[in-house]
N, C-alpha and C positions, 0 to 999 in steps of 0.2 A: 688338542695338540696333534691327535693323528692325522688328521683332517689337514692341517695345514704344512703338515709334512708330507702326505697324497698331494697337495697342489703344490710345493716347491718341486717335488719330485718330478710331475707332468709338465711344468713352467719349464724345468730343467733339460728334461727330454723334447721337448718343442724348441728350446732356443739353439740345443746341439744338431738338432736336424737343419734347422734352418742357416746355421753357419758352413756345417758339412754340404748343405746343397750348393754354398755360394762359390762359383769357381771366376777366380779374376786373373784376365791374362796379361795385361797392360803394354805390351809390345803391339807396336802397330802394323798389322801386315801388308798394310797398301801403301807401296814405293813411292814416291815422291808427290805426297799426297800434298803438298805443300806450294808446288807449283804445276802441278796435273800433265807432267812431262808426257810427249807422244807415247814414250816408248811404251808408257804403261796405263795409257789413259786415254780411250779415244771421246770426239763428242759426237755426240748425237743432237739434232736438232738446232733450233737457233737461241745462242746463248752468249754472254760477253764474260770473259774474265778476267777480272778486272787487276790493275796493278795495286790497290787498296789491299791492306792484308786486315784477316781478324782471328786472334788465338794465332799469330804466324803464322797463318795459310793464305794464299790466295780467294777471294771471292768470285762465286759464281752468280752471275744476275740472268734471270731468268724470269722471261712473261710467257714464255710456250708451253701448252701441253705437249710431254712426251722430248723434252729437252732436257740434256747435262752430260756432263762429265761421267766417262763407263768404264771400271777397271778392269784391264782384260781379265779372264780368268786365265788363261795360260800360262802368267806370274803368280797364281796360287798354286800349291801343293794341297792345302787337306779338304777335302770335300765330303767328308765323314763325321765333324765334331761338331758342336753349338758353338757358334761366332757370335759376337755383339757387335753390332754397325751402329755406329753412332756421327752425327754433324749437327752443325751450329747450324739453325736456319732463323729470317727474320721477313717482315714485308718494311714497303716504304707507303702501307697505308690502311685505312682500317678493315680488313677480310671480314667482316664478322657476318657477311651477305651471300656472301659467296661459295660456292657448293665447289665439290670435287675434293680429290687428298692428294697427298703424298704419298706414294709406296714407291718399296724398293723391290727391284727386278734383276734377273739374274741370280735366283737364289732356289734353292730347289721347290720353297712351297712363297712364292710372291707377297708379301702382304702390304696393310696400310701401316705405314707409321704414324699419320697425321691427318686430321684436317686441315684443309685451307683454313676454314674459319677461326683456327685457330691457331694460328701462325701470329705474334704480336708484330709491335716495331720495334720492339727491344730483342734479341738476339737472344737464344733458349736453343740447349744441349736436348739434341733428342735420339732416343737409343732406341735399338730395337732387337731381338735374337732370330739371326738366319742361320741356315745352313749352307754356305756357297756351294753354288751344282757348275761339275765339269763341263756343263757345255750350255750353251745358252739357244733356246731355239730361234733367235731373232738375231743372236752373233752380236752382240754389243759386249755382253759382261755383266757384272754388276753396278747398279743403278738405281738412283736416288730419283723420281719422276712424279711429276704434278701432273692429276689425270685433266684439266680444266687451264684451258689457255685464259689468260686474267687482261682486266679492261687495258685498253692503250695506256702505254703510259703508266700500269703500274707494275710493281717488280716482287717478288722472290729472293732473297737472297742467299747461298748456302756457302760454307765454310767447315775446314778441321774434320775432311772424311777419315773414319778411324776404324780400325776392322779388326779384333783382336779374337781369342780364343776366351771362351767360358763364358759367361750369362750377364757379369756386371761391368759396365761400361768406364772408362776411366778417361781421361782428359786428354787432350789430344796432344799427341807426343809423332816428332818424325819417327820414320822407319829408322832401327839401328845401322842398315847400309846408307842411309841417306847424310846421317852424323857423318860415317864413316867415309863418304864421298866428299863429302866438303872438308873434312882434315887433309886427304888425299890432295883436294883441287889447291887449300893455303900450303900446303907443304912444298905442292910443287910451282907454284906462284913466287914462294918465298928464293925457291934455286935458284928462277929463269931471271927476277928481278935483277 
């Protein structure tokens, strides 16, 4: 009986660490991620975005290395905490040959999020933890990039860029200003009508 009161106690202490580690911020800090407005979005590379939405976002279709959509950093404030970036991404064919990844740029330490080869054709949430860095040596921002341009003709897809505070990634929600713009834009639609 001691014995298995030493492992509820250790089971116990391992499950409390592990929920105290878990920090979720669920607010999305990239502005009108939903349709990748100039003001807050530039592109880089050749890319189509498309009038098609998935999760309510706009889609990005992409065959280039070193192409997409780049949130500037000068509409972020904290460059000090662990963020989770996370998008929906898919192909329109089978990667499983094909070399090269996904990482994201514009963050103080770069990394992979992904394989190409393992990007499906079904649409898969994929997260990652950065640190957003104030300045970008290349001036785009931060940035979702396929290092490996793919054959003629076939695509990439990304959607529902989300950038929140803490480690666990949550589903893709607009920014609260962006709700709060479009209550603004019917309000005053409804006066002018």
């Amino acid at each position: 009986e001691e014995a298995n009161k030493a492992i509820q106690a250790k089971l116990d202490a391992l499950s409390t660490e592990k929920v105290n580690e878990l920090e979720i911020g669920g607010r999305n800090l990239f502005l009108r991620s939903a349709d990748y407005d100039n003001e807050y979005w530039s592109t880089k590379g050749a890319l189509v975005v498309l009038d098609e939405l998935f999760d309510s976002t706009k889609i990005i279709k992409i065959n280039s290395a070193w192409a997409n959509k780049a949130y500037r950093v000068d509409k972020l404030t904290d460059f000090t905490s662990e963020h989770t970036l996370s998008f929906n991404v898919k192909s329109d064919f089978d990667t499983s040959s094909q070399t090269g990844t996904v990482n994201v740029y514009g963050v103080l330490v770069p990394k992979e999020v992904i394989s190409i080869n393992q990007i499906t054709e079904e649409w898969q949430r994929i997260s990652v933890q950065v640190t957003p860095s104030a300045t970008d040596p290349y001036g785009y921002g931060i940035r979702v990039e396929l290092t490996q341009t793919l054959p003629t003709g076939k695509n990439i897809y990304m959607s529902g860029f989300k950038l929140e505070k803490g480690n666990k990634a949550t589903d893709w929600t607009p920014a609260p200003e962006d709700v709060q713009a479009e209550i603004d834009d019917a309000k005053q639609e409804a006066l002018t009508a």
